[in-house]
C-alpha positions in Angstrom: -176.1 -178.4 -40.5 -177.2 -180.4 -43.7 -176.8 -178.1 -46.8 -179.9 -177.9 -49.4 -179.5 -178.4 -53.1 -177.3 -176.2 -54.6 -175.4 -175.5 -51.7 -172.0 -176.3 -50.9 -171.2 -177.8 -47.3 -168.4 -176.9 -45.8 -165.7 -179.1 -46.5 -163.2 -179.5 -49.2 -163.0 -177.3 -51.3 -165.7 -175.4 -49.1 -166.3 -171.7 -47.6 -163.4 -171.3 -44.5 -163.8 -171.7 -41.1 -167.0 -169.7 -40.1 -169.1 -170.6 -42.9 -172.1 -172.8 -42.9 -172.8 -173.0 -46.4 -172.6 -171.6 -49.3 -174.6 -170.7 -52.6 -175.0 -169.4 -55.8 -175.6 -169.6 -59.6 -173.8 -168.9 -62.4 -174.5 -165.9 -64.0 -176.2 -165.9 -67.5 -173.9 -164.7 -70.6 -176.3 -161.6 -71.1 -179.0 -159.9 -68.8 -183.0 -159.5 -69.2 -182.1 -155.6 -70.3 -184.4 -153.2 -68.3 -187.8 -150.8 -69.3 -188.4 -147.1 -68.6 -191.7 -146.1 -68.6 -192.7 -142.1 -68.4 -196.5 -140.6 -69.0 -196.0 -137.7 -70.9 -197.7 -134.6 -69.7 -197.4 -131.0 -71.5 -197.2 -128.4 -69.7 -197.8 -126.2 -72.2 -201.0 -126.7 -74.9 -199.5 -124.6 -77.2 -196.0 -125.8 -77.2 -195.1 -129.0 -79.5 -192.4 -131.6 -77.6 -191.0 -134.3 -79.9 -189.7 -137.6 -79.2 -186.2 -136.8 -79.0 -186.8 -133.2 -77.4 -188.2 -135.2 -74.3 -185.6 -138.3 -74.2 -182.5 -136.1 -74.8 -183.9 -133.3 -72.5 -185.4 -135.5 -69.4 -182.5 -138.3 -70.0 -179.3 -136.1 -70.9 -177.3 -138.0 -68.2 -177.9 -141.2 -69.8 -177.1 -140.5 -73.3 -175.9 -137.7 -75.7 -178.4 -136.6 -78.4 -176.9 -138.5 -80.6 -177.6 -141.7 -78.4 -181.3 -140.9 -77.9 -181.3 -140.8 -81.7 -179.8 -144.0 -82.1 -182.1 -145.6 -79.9 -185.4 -144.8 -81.6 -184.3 -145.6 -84.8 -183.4 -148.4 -83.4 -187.0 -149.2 -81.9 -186.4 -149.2 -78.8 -189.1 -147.0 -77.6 -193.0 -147.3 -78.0 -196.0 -144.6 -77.7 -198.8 -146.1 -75.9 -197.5 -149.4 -77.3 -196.5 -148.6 -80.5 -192.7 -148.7 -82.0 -191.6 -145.5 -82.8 -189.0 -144.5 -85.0 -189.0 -141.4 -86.0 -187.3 -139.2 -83.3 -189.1 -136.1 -84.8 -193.1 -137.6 -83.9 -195.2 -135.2 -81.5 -196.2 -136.6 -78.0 -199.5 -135.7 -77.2 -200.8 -135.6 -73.4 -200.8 -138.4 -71.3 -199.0 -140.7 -73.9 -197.3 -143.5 -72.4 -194.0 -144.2 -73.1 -191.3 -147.3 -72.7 -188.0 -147.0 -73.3 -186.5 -151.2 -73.5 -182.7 -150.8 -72.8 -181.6 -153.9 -74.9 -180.0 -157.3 -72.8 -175.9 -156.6 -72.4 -173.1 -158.7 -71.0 -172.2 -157.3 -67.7 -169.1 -157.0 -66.3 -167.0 -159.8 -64.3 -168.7 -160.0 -60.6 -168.0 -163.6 -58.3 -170.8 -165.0 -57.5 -170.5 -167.5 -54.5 -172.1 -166.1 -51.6 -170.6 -167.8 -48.0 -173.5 -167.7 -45.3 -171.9 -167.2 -41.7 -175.4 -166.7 -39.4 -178.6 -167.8 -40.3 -181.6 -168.2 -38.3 -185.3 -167.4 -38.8 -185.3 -163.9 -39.0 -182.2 -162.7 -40.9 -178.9 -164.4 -42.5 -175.5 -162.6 -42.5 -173.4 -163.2 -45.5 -169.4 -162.7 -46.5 -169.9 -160.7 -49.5 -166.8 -161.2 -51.7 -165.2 -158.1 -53.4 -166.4 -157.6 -56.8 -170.1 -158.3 -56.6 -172.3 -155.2 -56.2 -175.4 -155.5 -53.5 -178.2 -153.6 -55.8 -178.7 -153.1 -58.8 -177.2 -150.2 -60.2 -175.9 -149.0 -63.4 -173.7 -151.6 -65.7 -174.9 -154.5 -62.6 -178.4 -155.2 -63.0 -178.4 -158.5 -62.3 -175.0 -159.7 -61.1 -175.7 -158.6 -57.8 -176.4 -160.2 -54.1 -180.2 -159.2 -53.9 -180.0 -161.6 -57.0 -178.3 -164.7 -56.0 -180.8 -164.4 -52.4 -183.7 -164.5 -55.4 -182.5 -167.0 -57.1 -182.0 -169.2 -54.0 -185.0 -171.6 -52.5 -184.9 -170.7 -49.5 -186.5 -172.9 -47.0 -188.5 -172.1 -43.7 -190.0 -175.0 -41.6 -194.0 -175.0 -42.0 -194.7 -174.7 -38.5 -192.8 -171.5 -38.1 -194.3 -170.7 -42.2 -197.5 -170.5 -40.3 -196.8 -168.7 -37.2 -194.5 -165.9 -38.8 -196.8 -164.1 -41.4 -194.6 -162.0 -42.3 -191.8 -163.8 -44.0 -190.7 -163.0 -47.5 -190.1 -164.6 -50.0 -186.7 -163.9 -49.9 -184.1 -162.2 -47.6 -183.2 -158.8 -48.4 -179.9 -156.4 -47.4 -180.5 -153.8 -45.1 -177.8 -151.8 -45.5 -174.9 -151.7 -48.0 -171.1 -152.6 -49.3 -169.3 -151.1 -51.7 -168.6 -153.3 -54.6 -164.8 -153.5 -53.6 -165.6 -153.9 -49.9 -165.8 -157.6 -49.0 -167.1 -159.2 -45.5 -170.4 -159.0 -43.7 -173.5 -158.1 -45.3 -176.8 -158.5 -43.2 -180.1 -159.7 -44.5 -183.7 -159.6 -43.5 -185.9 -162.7 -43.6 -189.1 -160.8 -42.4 -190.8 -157.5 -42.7 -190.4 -156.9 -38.9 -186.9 -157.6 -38.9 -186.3 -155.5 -42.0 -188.0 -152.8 -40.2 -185.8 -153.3 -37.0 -182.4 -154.0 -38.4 -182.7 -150.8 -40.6 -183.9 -148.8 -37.5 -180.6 -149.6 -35.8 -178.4 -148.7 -38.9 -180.9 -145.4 -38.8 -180.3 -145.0 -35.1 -176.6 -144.9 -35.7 -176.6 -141.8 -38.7 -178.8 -139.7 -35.9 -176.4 -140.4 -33.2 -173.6 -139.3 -35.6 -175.6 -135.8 -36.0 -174.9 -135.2 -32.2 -171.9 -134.2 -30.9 -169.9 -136.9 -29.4 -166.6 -137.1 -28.1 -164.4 -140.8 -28.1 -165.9 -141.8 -24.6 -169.1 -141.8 -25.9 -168.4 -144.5 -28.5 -168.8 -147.1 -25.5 -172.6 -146.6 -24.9 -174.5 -149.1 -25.4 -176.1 -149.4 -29.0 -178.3 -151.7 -30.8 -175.8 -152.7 -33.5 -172.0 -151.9 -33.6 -170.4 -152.5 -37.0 -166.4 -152.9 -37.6 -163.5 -152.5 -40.5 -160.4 -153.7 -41.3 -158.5 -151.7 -43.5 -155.2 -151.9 -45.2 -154.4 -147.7 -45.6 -150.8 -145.6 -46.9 -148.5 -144.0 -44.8 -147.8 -144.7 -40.5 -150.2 -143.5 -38.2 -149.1 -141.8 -35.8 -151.5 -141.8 -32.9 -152.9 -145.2 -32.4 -156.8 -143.9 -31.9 -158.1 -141.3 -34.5 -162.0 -140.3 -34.3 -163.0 -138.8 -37.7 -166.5 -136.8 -37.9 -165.8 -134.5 -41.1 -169.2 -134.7 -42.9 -169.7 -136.6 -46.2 -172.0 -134.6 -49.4 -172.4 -135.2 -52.7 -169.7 -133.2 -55.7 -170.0 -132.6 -59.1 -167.5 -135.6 -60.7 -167.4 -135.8 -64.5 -169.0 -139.1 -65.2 -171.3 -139.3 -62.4 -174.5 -137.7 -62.7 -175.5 -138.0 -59.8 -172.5 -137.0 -58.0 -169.8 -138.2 -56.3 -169.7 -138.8 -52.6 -166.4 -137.0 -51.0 -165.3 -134.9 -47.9 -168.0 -132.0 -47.9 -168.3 -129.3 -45.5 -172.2 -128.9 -46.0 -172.8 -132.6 -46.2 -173.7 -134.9 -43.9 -173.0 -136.0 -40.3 -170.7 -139.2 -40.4 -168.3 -140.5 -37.4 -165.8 -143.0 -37.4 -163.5 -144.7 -34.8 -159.8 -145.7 -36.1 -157.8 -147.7 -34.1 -154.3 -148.7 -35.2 -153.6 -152.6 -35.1 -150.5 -153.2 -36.8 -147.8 -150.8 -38.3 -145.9 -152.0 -41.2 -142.7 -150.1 -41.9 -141.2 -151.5 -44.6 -144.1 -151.1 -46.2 -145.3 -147.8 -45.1 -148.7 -149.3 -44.6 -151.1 -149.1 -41.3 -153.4 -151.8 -40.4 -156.5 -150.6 -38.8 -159.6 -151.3 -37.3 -162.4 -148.6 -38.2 -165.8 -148.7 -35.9 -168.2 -146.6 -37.7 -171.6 -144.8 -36.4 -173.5 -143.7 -39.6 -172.9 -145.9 -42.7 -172.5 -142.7 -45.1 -171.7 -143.9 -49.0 -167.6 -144.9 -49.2 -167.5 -143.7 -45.8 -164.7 -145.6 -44.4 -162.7 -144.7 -47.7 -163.1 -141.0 -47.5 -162.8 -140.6 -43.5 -159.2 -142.5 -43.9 -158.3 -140.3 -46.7 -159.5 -137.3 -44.8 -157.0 -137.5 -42.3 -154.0 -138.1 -45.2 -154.5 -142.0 -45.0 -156.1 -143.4 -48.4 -156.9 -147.0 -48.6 -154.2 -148.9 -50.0 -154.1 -149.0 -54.2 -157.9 -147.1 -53.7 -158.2 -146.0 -57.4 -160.4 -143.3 -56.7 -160.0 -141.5 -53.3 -156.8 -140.1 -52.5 -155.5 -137.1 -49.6 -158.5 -135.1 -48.1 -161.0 -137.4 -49.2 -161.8 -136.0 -52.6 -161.0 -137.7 -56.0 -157.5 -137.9 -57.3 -158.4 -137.4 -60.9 -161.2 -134.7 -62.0 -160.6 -134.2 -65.6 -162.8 -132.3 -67.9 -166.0 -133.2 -68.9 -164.5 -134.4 -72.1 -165.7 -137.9 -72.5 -169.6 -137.3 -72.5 -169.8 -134.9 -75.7 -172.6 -136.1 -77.7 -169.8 -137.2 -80.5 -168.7 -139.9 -78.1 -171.5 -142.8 -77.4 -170.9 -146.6 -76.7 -172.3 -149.3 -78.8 -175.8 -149.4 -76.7 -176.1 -145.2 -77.3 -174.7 -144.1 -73.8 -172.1 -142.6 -72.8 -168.8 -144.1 -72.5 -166.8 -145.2 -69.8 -165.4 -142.4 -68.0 -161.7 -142.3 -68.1 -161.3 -141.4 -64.9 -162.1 -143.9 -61.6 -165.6 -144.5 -60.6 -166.4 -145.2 -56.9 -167.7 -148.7 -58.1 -164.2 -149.2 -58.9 -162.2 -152.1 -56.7 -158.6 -152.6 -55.6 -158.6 -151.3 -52.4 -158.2 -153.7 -49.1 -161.8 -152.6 -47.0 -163.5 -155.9 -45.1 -166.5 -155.7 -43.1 -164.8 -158.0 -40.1 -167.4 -158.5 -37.2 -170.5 -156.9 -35.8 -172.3 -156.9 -32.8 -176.4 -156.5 -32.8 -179.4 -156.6 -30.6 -181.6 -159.6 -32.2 -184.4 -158.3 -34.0 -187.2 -160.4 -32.2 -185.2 -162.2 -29.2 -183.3 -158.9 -28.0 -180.8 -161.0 -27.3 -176.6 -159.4 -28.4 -174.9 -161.6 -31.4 -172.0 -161.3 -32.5 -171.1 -162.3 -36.5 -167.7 -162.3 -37.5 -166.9 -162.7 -41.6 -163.0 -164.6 -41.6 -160.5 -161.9 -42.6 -158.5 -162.0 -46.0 -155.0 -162.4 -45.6 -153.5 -159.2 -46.5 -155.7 -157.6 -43.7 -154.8 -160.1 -40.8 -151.9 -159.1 -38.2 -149.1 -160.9 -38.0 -150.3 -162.9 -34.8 -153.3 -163.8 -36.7 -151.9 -165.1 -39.9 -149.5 -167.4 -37.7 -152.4 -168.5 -35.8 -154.6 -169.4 -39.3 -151.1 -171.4 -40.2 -151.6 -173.2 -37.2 -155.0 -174.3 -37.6 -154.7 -175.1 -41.0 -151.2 -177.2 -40.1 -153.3 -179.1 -37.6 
């Protein structure tokens, strides 16, 4: 398969075994910064609501008081168009208002993105660890859903005009975490997206149900599965985890974290011990998963007294090691850009740990037909058999 411009074929110096291609641009020095935009509306006529009332009230997870200040006398924000700022002007109903969060340099994410399936209805990619999926938080544009933007992709014309609903670029339908590496799968079309997301949906309703480890044979439209590199020996070489998964308060987080919650919900996981390493005190272990709850994977094994290896932010039980005080977000403490800064504390976007998506079976969203993907395996998570046989191939 001939590689388009901007590709690189495998080869030397190319993606390993598996790959077809592989793509990607280098990331610019800063981003495009992002815009808020709110209509205000008063709920009360005879109540006054500044400027900063509403940013500092509405916004308080995103910056301290302080911040919000900063940022209108910056003139950042406008009032049906206009710069204001003076944080103390009166909004009157229905004023329009745009905060611009100024261009900043993210942080350090790969961007080389190895394609392992591709056809005309979805592509599967090996996502390396480091490089978020969507945009979210400090990654706005050093993401995948980027790089698959950027990229010109190309779709014969006969099948251009059969297939009216291709887009105009391939989208995830599901997620990795930043840290997690392996395969990511990726719609072409609207009727795909539709389909592959049912299947991922199918899966987080099945999990709902009470199923015992026989049932993890039937037959389902796409079966996803993990290697993972986690502490301690297990002792029983199949584990089936099903505690639920909910959002907790977690200094730093507004939104919450995800950990171990009694009243969250449904999530089911399949562990299956592949190698154990002694010496180490380290298990090497398959995971087959159901649902696809948020960090999943990571808080199952840590459930059941087995955190990922060097996982910064899960530990025993499947709640955060560190929960400190809320003592970094006073409003005397804002970064350069009037947010709050960094927590001190790990962040679930934080990597280390050893998580790969390995291989995935699926029904084919318009043929119907089962595929199987597999993303090559980093070395740490191969067994011993498999990192002689890789020697072997690579030794000729």
């Amino acid at each position: 398969m001939a590689a388009a411009a901007g590709e690189t074929p495998v080869g030397d110096g190319a993606p390993p075994p598996g790959a077809l291609y592989s793509f990607g641009a280098l990331w610019p020095e800063l981003n495009q910064g992002l815009t808020y935009t709110d209509t205000f509306r008063c709920a009360d006529a005879d109540a006054a609501t500044t400027l900063i009332e509403f940013y500092s009230t509405k916004y308080k997870s995103s910056a301290p008081l302080p911040g919000w200040i900063k940022r209108i006398r910056n003139g950042q924000i406008t009032v049906d168009g206009e710069v204001v700022t003076d944080p103390d002007v009166t909004l009157g109903d229905g004023s329009k208002l745009v905060y611009h969060r100024f261009p900043w340099q993210e942080p350090f994410a790969p961007y080389l993105l190895e394609v392992l399936y591709e056809d005309d209805d979805m592509v599967a990619l090996n996502k390396p660890s480091g490089l978020q999926v969507l945009p979210k938080g400090l990654f706005q544009q050093r993401t995948v859903l980027a790089q698959l933007q950027l990229k010109d992709w190309k779709m014969a014309s006969s099948c251009r005009s059969k297939r009216k609903d291709v887009q105009s670029h391939p989208v995830p339908v599901h997620r990795l975490g930043r840290g997690t590496s392996g395969l990511l799968l990726c719609a072409k079309t609207k009727i795909a997206k539709v389909q592959l997301a049912s299947y991922f949906a199918e899966g987080a309703i099945n999990a709902a149900k009470k199923r015992d480890k026989s049932e993890f044979s039937e037959e389902r439209k796409i079966s996803k599965f993990y290697r993972a590199l986690v502490t301690g020996i297990l002792d029983d070489d199949e584990v089936v985890v099903t505690q639920p998964i909910g959002l907790v308060h977690y200094p730093g987080v507004a939104e919450g974290l995800y950990a171990a919650c009694s009243s969250g919900k449904p999530a089911m996981s399949k562990v299956c011990v592949l190698e154990r390493l002694a010496h180490q005190n380290h298990t090497l272990v398959q995971v087959e998963i159901h649902s696809g709850r948020p960090h999943q994977i990571r808080i199952h094994l840590a459930y059941i007294g087995h955190p990922l290896v060097d996982d910064p932010l899960y530990g025993i039980g499947g709640h955060p090691k560190f929960v400190e005080p809320e003592s970094t977000g006073t409003d005397s403490s804002f970064a350069s850009d009037g947010g709050y800064e960094r927590p001190l504390q790990p962040v679930p976007g934080d990597c280390g740990y050893h998580l790969h998506a390995h291989w995935l079976v699926l029904c084919h969203p318009t043929t119907n037909k089962m595929v199987k993907i597999t993303a090559p395996l980093p070395q740490i998570l191969q067994t011993r058999e498999e990192r002689r046989a890789t020697a072997e191939q690579i030794g000729g």
